[in-house]
C-alpha positions as CSV (number, residue, x, y, z in Angstrom):
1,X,68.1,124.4,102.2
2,X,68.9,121.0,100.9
3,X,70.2,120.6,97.6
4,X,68.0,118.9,94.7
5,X,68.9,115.3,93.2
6,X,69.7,116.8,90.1
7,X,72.2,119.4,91.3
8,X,73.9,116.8,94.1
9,X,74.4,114.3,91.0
10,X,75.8,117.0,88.5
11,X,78.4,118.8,91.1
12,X,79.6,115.2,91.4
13,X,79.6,114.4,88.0
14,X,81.1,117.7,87.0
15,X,84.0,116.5,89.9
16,X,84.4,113.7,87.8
17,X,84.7,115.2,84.4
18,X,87.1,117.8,85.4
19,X,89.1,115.4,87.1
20,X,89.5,113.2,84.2
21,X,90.1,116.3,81.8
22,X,93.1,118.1,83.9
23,X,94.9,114.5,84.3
24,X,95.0,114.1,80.5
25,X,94.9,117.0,78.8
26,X,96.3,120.7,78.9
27,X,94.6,124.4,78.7
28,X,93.3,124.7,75.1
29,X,93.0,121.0,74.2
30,X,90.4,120.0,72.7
31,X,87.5,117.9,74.7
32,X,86.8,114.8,72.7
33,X,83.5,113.9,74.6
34,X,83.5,111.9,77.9
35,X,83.1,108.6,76.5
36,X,86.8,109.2,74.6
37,X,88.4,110.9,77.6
38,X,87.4,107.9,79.7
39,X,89.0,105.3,77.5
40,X,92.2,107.5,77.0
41,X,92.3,107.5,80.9
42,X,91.9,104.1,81.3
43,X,94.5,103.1,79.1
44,X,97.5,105.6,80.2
45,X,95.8,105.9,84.0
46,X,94.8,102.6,84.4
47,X,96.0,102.1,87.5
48,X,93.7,104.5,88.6
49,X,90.5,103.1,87.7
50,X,89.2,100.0,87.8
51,X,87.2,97.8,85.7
52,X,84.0,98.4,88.1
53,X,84.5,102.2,87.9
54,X,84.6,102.0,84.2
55,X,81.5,100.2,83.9
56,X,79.7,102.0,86.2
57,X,80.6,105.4,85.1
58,X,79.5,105.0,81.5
59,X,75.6,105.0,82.4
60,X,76.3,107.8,84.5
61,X,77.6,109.9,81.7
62,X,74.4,108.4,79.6
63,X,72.5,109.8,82.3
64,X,74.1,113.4,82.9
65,X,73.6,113.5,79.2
66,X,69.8,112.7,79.3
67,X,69.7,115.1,82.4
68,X,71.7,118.1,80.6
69,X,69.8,118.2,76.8
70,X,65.9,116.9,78.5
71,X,63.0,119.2,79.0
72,X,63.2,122.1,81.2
73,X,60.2,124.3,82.5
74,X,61.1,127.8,84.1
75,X,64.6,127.1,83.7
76,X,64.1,123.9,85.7
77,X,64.8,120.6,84.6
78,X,61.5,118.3,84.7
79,X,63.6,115.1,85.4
80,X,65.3,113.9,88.5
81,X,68.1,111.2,89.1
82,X,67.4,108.4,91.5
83,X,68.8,108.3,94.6
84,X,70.9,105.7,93.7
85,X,72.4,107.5,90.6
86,X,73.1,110.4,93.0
87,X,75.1,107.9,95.4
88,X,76.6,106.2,92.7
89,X,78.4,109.4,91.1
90,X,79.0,110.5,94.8
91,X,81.0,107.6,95.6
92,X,82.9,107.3,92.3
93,X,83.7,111.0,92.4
94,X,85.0,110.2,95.8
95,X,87.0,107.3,94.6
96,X,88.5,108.9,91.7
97,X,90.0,112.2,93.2
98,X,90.8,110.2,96.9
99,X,91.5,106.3,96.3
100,X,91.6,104.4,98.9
101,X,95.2,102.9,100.0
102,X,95.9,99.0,100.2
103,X,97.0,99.3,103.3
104,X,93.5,100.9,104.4
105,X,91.7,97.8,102.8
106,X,93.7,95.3,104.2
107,X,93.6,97.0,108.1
108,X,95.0,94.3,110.6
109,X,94.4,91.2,108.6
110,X,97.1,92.2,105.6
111,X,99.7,93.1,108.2
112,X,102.3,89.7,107.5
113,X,103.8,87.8,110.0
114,X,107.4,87.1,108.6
115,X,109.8,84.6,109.0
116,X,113.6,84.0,108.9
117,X,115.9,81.9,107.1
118,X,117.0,80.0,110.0
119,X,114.0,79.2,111.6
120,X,112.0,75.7,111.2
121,X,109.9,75.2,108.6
122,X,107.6,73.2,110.8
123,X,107.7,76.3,112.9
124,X,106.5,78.8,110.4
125,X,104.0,76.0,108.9
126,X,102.3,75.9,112.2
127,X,101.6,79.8,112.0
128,X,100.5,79.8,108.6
129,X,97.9,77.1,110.0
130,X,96.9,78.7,112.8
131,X,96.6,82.1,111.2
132,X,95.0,80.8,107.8
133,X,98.1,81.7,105.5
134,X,99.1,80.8,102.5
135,X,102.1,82.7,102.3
136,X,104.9,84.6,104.7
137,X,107.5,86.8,103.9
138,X,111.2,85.7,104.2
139,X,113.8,88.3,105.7
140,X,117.6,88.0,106.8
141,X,117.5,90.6,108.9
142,X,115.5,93.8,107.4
143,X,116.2,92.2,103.5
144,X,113.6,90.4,102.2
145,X,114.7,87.1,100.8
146,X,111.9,85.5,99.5
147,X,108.5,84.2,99.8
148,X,107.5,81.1,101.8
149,X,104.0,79.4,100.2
150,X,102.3,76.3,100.5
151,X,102.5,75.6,97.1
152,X,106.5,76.0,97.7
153,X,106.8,73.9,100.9
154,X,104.4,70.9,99.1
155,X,107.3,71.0,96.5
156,X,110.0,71.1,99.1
157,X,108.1,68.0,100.6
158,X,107.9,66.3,97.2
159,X,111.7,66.3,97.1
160,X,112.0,65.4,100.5
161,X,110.1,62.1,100.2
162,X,111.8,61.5,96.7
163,X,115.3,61.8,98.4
164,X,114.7,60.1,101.5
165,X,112.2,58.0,100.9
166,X,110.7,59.9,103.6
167,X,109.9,63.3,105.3
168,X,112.7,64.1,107.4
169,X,112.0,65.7,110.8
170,X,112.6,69.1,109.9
171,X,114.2,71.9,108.2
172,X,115.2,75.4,108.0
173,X,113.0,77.9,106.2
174,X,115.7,78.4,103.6
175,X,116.0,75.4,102.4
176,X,112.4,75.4,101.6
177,X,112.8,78.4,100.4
178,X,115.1,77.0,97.8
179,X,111.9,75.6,96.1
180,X,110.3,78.5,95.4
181,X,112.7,80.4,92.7
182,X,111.4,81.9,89.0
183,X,107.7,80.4,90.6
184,X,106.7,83.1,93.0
185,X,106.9,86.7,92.1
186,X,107.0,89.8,94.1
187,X,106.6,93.5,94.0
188,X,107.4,95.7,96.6
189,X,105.3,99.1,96.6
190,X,105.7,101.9,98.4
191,X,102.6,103.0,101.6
192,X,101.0,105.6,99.4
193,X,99.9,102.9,96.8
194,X,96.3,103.2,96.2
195,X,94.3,100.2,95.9
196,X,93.5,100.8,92.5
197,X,96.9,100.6,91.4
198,X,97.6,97.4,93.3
199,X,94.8,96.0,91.1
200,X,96.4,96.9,88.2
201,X,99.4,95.4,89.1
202,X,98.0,92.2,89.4
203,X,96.1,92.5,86.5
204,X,98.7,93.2,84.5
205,X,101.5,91.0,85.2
206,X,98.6,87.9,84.9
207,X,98.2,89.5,81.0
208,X,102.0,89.0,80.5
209,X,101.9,85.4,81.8
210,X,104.2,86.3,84.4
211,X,101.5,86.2,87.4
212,X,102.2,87.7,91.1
213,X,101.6,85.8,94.0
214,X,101.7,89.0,96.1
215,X,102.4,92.4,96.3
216,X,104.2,93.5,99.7
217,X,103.8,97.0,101.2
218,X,106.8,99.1,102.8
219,X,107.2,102.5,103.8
220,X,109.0,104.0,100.4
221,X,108.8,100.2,98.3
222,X,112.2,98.6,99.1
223,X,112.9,95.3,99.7
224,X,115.4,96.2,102.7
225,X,112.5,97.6,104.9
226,X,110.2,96.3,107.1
227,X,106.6,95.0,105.4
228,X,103.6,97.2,106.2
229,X,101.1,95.2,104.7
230,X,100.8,91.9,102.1
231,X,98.0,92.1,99.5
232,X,97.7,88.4,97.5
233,X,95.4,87.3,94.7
234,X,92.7,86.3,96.9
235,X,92.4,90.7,97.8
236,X,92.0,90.8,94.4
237,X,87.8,92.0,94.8
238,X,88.7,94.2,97.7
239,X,91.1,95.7,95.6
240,X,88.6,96.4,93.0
241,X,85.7,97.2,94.9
């Protein structure tokens, strides 16, 4: 026998409040309403939920509320919850106890092509063309050494035409690279980053004025191992969808 609206929606809400209420608090604490247990989550879990969720789960709660004190005939509730509502606490119950990992979002596409030190900068320029990048990882070996951009090689081209009156012919990646030091900032996280957390990265180091231009995935976060996956500014909605 299927299962009613109402008792799909408040399984999953119930998910959702019990989730948020073993993260924060112990046995015997007392429950400050859901309203104040999702702010207190969202500022020491942030990571963990993102702007979207927050808004979205506050009418949900509205509604459970609504749902949990209305009318009741027989012991039955009189109202239902939309379809929609249903899907919504679903999904965000889903998201909250199981978050997605970067490296799911990003499949194929955030899997970076890298580049070394010696090779050409026209070289690597003509990848980042083809491929539409605006950015490739630099490594001596397995280390990472830096990150090449376009707005780094434009400045390595300003200098170039200031010195020589001229582009000369070509280069090797790290002098290029030279150009990008104190201006692009990267973290290295480990594969089990969720894409919530990624978000908050972001999102975070933009509110200290120290912004990233990407955040590159490895197997346990160390720069001295190979990249699994590049998330930039421009994942910034996928991250937060």
């Amino acid at each position: 026998m299927a299962q009613r609206p109402y008792d799909l929606f408040m399984s999953a809400f119930n998910d959702i409040e019990a989730h948020l209420r073993q993260s924060l608090y112990r046995e015997g604490d007392r429950y400050q309403g859901f309203r104040a247990m999702l702010d207190e989550y969202q500022a020491k879990r942030g990571r963990r939920l993102n702007p979207k969720q927050y808004r979205e789960l506050l009418p949900l709660a509205e509604l459970r509320n609504a749902l949990t004190h209305g009318r009741r005939l027989n012991d039955q509730p009189l109202a239902e919850p939309t379809d929609a509502a249903v899907a919504a606490a679903r999904r965000l119950r889903d998201e909250l106890l199981g978050p997605k990992l970067v490296l799911a979002l990003l499949g194929q596409r955030g899997r970076p092509v890298t580049a070394a030190p010696g090779e050409s900068v026209r070289r690597v320029l003509d990848t980042m063309y083809e491929n539409d990048f605006s950015q490739v990882p630099v490594y001596d070996d397995s280390t990472y050494v830096g990150l090449l951009t376009t707005n780094t090689v434009a400045r390595w081209v300003a200098d170039q035409m200031r010195r020589h009156d001229g582009l000369a012919e070509d280069a090797p990646v790290r002098e290029a690279l030279r150009f990008s030091e104190g201006v692009e900032r990267v973290e290295h996280l480990p594969r089990e980053t969720t894409a919530p957390e990624a978000f908050w990265r972001f999102a975070t180091a933009a509110e200290d004025g120290r912004p990233l231009t990407a955040v590159i995935i490895t197997h346990s976060g160390k720069p001295t191992e190979a990249p699994l996956g590049i998330a930039v500014a421009d994942d910034l909605a996928r991250l937060s969808a």
